[in-house]
C-alpha positions as CSV (number, residue, x, y, z in Angstrom):
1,X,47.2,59.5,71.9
2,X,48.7,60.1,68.5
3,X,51.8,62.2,67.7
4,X,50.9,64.6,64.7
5,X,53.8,67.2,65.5
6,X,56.4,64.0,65.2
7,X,58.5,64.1,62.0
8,X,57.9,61.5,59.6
9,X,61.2,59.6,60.8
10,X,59.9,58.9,63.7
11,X,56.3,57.5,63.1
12,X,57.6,56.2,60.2
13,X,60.2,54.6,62.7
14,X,58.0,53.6,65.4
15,X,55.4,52.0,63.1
16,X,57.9,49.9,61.7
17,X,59.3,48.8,65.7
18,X,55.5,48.4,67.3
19,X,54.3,46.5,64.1
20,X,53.1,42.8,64.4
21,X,54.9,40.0,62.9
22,X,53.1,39.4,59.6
23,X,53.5,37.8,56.2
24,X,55.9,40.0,55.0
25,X,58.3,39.4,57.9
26,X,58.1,35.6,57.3
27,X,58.9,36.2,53.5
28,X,61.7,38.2,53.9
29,X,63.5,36.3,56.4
30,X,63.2,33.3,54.2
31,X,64.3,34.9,51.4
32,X,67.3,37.0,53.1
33,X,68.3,34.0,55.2
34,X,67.9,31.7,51.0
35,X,70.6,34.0,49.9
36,X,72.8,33.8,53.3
37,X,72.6,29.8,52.8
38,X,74.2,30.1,49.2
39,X,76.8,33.1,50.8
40,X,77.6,30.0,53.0
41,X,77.9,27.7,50.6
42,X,80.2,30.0,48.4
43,X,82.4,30.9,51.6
44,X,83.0,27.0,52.6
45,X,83.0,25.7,49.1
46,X,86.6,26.5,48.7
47,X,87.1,24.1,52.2
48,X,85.5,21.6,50.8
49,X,87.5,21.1,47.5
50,X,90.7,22.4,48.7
51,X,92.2,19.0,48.6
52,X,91.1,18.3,45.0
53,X,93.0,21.5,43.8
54,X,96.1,20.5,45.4
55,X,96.2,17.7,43.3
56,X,95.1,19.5,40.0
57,X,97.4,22.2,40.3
58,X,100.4,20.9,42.6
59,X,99.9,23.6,45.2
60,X,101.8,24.0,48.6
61,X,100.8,25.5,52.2
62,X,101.3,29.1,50.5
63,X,99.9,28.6,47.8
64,X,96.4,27.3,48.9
65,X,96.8,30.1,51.4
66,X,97.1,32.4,48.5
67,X,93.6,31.3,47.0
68,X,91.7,31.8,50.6
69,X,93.7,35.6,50.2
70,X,92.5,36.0,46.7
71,X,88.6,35.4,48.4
72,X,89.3,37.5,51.6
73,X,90.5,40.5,49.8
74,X,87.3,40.0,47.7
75,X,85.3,40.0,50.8
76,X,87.2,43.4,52.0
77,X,87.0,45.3,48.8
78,X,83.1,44.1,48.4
79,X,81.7,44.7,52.3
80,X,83.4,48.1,52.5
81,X,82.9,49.4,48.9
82,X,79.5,48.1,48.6
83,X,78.7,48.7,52.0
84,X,79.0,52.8,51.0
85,X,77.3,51.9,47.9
86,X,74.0,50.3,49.9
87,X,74.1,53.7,52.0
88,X,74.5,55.9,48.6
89,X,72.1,54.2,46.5
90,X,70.2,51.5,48.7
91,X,69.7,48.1,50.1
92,X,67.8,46.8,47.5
93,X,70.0,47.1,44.2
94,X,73.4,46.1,46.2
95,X,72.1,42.4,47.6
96,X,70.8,42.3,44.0
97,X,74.3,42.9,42.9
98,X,75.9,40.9,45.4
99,X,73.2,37.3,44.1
100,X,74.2,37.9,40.5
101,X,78.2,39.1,40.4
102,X,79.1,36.2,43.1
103,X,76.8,33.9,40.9
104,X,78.4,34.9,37.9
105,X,81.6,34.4,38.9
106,X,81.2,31.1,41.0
107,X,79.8,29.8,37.4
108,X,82.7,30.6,35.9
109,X,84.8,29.4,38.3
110,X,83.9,25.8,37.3
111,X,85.4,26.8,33.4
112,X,89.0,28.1,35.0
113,X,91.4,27.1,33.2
114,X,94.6,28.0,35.5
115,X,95.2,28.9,38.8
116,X,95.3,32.5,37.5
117,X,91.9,32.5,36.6
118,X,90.9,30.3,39.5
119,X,92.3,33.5,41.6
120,X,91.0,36.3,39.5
121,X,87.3,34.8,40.0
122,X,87.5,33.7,43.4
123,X,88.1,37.7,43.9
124,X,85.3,38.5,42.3
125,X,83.0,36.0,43.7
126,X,84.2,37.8,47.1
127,X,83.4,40.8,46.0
128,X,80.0,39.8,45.6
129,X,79.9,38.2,49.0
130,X,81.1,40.7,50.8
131,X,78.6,43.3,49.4
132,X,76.4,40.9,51.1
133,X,77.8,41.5,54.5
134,X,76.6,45.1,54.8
135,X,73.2,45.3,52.3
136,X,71.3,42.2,54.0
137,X,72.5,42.7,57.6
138,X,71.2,46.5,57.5
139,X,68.1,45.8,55.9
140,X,67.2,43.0,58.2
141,X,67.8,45.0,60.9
142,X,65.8,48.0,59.8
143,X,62.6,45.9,58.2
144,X,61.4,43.8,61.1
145,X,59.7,45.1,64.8
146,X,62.1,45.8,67.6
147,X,61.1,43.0,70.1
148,X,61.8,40.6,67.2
149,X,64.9,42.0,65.7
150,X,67.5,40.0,67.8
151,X,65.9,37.0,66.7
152,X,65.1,37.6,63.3
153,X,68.8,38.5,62.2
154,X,70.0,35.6,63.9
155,X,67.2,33.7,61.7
156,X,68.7,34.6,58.6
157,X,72.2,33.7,59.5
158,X,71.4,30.6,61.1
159,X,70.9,30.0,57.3
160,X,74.9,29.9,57.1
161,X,75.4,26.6,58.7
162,X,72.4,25.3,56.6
163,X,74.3,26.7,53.0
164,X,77.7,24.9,54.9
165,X,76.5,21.5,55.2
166,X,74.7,21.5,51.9
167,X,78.8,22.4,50.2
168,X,79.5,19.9,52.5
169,X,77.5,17.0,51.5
170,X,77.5,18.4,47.9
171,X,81.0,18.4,48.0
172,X,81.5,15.1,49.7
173,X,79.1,13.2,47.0
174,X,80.3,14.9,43.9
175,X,83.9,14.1,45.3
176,X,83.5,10.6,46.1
177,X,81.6,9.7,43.0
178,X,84.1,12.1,40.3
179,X,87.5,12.6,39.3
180,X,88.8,14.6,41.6
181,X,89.7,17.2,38.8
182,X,86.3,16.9,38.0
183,X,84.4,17.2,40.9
184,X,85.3,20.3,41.6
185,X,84.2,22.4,38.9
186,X,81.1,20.4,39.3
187,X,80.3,21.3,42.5
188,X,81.5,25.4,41.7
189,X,79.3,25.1,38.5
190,X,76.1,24.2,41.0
191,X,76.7,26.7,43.6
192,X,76.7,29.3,40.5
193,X,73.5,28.1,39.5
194,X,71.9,27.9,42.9
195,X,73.3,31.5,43.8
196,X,71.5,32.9,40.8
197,X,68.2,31.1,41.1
198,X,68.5,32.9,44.7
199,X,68.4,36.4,43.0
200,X,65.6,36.2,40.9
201,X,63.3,35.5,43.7
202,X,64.6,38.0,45.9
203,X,63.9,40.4,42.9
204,X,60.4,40.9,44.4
205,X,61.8,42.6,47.7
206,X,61.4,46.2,48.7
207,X,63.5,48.8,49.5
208,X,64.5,49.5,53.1
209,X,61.7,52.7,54.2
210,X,64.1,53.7,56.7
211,X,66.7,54.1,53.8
212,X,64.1,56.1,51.5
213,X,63.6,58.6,54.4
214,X,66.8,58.7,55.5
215,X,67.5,60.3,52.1
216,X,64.4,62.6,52.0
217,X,62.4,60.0,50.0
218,X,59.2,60.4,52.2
219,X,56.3,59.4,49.8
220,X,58.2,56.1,48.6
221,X,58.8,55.4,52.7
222,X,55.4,55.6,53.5
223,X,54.0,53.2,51.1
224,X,56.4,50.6,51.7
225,X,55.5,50.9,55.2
226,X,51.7,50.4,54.6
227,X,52.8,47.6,52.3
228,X,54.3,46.2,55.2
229,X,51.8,46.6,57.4
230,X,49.6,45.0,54.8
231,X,51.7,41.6,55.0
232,X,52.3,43.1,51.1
233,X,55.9,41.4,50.1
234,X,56.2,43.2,46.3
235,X,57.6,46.6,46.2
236,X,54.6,48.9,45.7
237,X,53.9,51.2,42.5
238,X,54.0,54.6,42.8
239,X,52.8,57.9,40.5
240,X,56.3,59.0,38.8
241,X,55.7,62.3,40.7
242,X,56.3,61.1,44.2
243,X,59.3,59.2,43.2
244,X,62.2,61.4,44.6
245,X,65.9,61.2,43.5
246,X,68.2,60.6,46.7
247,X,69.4,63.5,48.8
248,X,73.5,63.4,48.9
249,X,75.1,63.2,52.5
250,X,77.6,65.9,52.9
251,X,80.9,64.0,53.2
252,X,82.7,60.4,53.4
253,X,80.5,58.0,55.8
254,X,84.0,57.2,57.1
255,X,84.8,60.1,58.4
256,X,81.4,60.8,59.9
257,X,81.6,57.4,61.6
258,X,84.9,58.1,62.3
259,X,83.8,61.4,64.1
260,X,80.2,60.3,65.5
261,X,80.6,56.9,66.3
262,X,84.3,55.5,67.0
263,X,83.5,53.4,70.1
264,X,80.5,51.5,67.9
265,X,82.7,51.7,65.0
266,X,85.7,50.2,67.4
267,X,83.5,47.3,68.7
268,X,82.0,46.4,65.1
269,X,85.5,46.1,63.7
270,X,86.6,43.9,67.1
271,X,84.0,41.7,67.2
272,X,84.2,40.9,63.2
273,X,88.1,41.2,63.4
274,X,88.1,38.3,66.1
275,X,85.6,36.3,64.9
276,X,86.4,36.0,61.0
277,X,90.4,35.8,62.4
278,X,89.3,32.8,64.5
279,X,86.7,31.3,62.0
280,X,88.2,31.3,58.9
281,X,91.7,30.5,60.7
282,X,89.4,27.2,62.0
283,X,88.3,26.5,58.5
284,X,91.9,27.1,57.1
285,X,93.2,24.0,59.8
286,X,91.7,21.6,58.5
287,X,93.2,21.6,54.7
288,X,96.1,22.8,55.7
289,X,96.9,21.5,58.5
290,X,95.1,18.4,59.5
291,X,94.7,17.0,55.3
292,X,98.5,16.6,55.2
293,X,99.4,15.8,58.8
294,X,96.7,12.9,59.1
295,X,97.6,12.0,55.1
296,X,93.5,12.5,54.5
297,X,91.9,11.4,50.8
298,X,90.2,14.8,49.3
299,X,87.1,13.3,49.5
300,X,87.1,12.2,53.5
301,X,87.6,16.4,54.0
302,X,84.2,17.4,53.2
303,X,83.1,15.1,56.5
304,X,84.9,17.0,58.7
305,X,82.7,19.8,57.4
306,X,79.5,18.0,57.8
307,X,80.3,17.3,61.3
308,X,80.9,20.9,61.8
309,X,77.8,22.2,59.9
310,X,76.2,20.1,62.3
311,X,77.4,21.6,65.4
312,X,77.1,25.1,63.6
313,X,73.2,24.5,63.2
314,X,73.1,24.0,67.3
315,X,75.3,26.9,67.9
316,X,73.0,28.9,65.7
317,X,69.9,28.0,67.5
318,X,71.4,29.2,70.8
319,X,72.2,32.1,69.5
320,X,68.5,32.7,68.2
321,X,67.2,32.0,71.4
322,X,69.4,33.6,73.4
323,X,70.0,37.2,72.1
324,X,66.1,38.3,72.8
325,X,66.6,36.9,75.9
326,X,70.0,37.6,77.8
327,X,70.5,40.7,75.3
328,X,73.8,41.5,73.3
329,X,76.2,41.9,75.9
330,X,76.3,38.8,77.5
331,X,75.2,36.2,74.9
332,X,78.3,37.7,72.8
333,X,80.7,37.4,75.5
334,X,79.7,34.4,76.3
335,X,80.0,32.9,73.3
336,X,83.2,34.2,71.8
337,X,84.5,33.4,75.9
338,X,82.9,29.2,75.3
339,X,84.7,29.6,71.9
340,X,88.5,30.7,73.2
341,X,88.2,27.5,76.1
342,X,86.8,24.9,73.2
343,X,89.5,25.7,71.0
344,X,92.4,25.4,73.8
345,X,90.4,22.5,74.7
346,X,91.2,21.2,71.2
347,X,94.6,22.3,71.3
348,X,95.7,20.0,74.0
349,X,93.6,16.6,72.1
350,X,95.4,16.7,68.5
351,X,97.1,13.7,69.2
352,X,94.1,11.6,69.7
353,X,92.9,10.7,66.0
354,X,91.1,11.9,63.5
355,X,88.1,10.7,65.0
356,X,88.6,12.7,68.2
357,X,89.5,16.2,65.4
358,X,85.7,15.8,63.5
359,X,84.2,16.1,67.0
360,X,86.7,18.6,68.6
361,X,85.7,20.6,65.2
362,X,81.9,20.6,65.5
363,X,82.2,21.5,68.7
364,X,84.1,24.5,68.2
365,X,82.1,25.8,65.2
366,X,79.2,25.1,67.3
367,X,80.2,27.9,69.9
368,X,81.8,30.2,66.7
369,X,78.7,30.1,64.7
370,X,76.8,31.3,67.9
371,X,79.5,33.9,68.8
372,X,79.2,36.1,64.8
373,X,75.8,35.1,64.7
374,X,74.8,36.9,67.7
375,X,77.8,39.6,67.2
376,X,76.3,41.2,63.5
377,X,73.1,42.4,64.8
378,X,74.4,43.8,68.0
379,X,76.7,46.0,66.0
380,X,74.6,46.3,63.1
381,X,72.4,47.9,65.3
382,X,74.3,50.6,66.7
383,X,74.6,52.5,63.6
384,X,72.0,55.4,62.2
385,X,70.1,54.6,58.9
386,X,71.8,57.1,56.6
387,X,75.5,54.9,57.8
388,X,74.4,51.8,58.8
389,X,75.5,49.7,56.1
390,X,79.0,52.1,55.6
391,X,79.5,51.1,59.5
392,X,78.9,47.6,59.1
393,X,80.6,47.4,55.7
394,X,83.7,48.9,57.2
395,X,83.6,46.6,60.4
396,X,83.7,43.5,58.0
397,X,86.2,45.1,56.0
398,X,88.9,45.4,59.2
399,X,87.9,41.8,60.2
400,X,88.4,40.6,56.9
401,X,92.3,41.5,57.2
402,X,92.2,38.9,60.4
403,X,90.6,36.5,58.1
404,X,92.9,37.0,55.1
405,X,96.2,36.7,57.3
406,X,94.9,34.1,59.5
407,X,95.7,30.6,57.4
408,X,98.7,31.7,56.4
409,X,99.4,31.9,60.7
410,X,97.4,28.9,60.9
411,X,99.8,27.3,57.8
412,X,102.7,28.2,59.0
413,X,102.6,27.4,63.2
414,X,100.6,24.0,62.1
415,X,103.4,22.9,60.1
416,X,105.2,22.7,63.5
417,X,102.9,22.3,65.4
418,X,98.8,21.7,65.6
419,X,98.0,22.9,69.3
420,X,100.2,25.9,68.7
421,X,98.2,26.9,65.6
422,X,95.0,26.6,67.3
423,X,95.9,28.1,70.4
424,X,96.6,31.2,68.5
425,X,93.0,31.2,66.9
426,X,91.4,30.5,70.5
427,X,92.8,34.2,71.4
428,X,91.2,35.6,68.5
429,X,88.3,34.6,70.4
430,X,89.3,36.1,73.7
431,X,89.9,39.4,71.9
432,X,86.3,39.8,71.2
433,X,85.3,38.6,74.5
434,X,87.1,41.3,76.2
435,X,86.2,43.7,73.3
436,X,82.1,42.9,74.3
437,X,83.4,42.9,78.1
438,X,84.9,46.5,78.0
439,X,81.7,47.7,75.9
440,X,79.2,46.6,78.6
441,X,81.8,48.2,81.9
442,X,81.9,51.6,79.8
443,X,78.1,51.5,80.1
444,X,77.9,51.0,76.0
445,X,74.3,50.9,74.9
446,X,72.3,47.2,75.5
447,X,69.8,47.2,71.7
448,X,67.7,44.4,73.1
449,X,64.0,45.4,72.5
450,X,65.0,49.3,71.5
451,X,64.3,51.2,68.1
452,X,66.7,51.6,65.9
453,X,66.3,55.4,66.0
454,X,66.3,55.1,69.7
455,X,69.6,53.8,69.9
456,X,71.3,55.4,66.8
457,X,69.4,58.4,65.7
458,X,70.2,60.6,62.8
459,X,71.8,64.1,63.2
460,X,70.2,66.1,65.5
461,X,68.4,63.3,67.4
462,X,68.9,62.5,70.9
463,X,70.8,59.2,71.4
464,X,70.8,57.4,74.7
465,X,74.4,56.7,75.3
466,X,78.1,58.4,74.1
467,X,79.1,55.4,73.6
């Protein structure tokens, strides 16, 4: 029996949960998980061709630590400014943005001509790619049916490893066959290129529906869910007349999630804090640490990065399988929980080669790929339309601090000592395992197979848990 009393939210909402995987869904996860590759690519780029700017521009611990700061702060100012910006104005312009200014500036990057300007754009190219963050992770989770959710976003990030071992194997060819000083503003001037072929084809997607009724934009809502329904991936043409400007929220999405939602808002910024912390502190090791220590060419450091794209690929395909299947709460503890042991496991075989490193570091990434993989749509989830992208934009943004302070920890205890250094990342790990932990004893809410406006509905709805 139909509901014709229910308010357009809700069928609207429940159309887009019951629906049947179609055309469309295949498209878009393609094209989101296409642009999450070259976010990759841009994110481990700098990895990959640390070594090579040493040499050009004589740098030190700090100062290579400085340029991974330069790209984290980017990645702060761009998830939690654009993050509010992808609630205010939409999904759809803001992971627009985010292809072309990262593009832009990666381009450019392979002109610098100083260090100054090598840090001024790696900022902006952060920017860019941490407006990605927050636009594609809400709009994945609010465009495909509830029972396919979990796996879908894990779909599209599994694309991360894939966009790693390509700046891997780019990076490790380029290097080996190039001046070193040349190299790398070969490889920066292809992942420009690449990043902007990426937005013109993901020009054709539409807006998020549950976005354009969040904001009172009912007429546009309903025909990009028939679209949908339709397998129909181009953004439909309406009559001027039903084309609605966007209803302002009444105050700062921080302080509503702030008010609403701290315990989601507390495990978001947890579970990104720990995992970019022990990541990117991972990532950071290996120039700065295990380059010098095991006197490493530049180009031999893009195949410790291959090995680890490798494992990442696995990690991601357990993650994809799993979250469907053993739900949020215990395929994310699990994994950050594998992660903490495999990096104290690490800790305690530096001393056994470089040989025994490579594998030690797939491994690991193996397990952390799984663990943020399967963390961003469990908290993605657990925000309402109307702050979804503010909530995750803001969760990034706090886990981005971990990530920007994190290889200058990592720089500094490796110097002394390499188990020391990973030891601290390995409780990075533990700290989101015990943050998933506490959720799931406090009776937090489980997404698995649930509507988003089941588990986070907007003012005035009935939610299913306080927490």
């Amino acid at each position: 029996m139909g509901l014709p009393d229910a308010p357009l939210a809700a069928t609207m909402g429940e159309r887009l949960s019951t629906m049947r995987w179609n055309r469309f869904h295949t498209v878009i996860v393609l094209l989101f998980g296409i642009g999450w590759a070259m976010d990759a690519f841009e994110v481990t780029l700098i990895g990959n061709v640390l070594g090579a700017l040493r040499e050009r521009f004589d740098l030190g611990a700090n100062a290579m630590s400085l340029i991974l700061g330069a790209w984290f702060v980017g990645l702060m100012l761009g998830a939690s400014g654009f993050g509010a910006l992808a609630d205010r104005y939409g999904r759809r312009r803001i992971f627009l943005a985010s292809l072309v200014l990262y593009g832009v500036a990666t381009l450019a990057t392979a002109f610098a001509p100083s260090l100054a300007a090598l840090l001024a754009l790696r900022l902006l190219a952060g920017i860019g790619v941490g407006a990605e963050y927050a636009a594609i992770n809400a709009a994945i989770a609010e465009l495909v049916p509830s029972r396919s959710r979990g796996r879908a976003a894990a779909l599209v990030l599994n694309f991360w490893p894939i966009g790693s071992l390509l700046a891997a194997l780019l990076s490790w060819l380029v290097l080996s066959a190039l001046p070193a000083d040349l190299g790398w503003r070969v490889v920066f001037g292809f992942g420009g290129v690449i990043a902007l072929s990426s937005a013109w084809f993901r020009r054709h997607l539409p807006e998020s529906p549950r976005w354009l009724d969040a904001v009172g934009r009912e007429a546009e809502a309903a025909a990009i869910v028939a679209s949908i329904e339709a397998g129909i991936t181009r953004p439909p043409t309406l009559p001027p007349e039903l084309i609605r400007h966007r209803a302002r929220r009444e105050g700062a999405a921080m302080m509503i999630l702030l008010r609403r939602y701290p315990a989601r808002l507390a495990l978001g910024a947890v579970l990104d804090f720990a995992e970019a912390s022990g990541y990117y502190g991972l990532f950071a090791f290996l120039p700065l640490v295990v380059l010098p220590a095991l006197h490493l060419a530049p180009a031999q450091l893009p195949l410790f990065y291959l090995a680890g794209s490798l494992g990442a690929l696995f990690g991601g395909l357990a993650a994809f399988l799993l979250l469907d299947r053993w739900g949020r709460h215990g395929t994310v503890a699990g994994f950050y929980l594998a992660t903490a042991l495999a990096t104290i496991a690490l800790a305690f075989a530096t001393d056994l080669g470089a040989g025994v490193l490579m594998l030690g570091f797939a491994l690991v990434n193996l397990l952390a790929t799984g663990s943020w993989i399967a963390a961003y749509p469990t908290f993605s989830e657990l925000f309402p339309t109307s702050l979804r992208a503010s909530g995750i934009g803001a969760s990034v943004a706090i886990g981005r601090l971990g990530a920007m302070l994190s290889p200058f920890l990592v720089g500094y205890l490796g110097a002394r000592s390499m188990p020391e250094a990973l030891l601290l990342l390995a409780g990075f790990w533990l700290l989101g395992a015990g943050a998933m932990l506490l959720w799931h004893w406090l009776g937090g809410i489980e997404g698995r197979g649930l509507a988003l406006e089941r588990i986070a509905p907007e003012e005035g709805g009935e939610a299913l848990s306080h927490a």
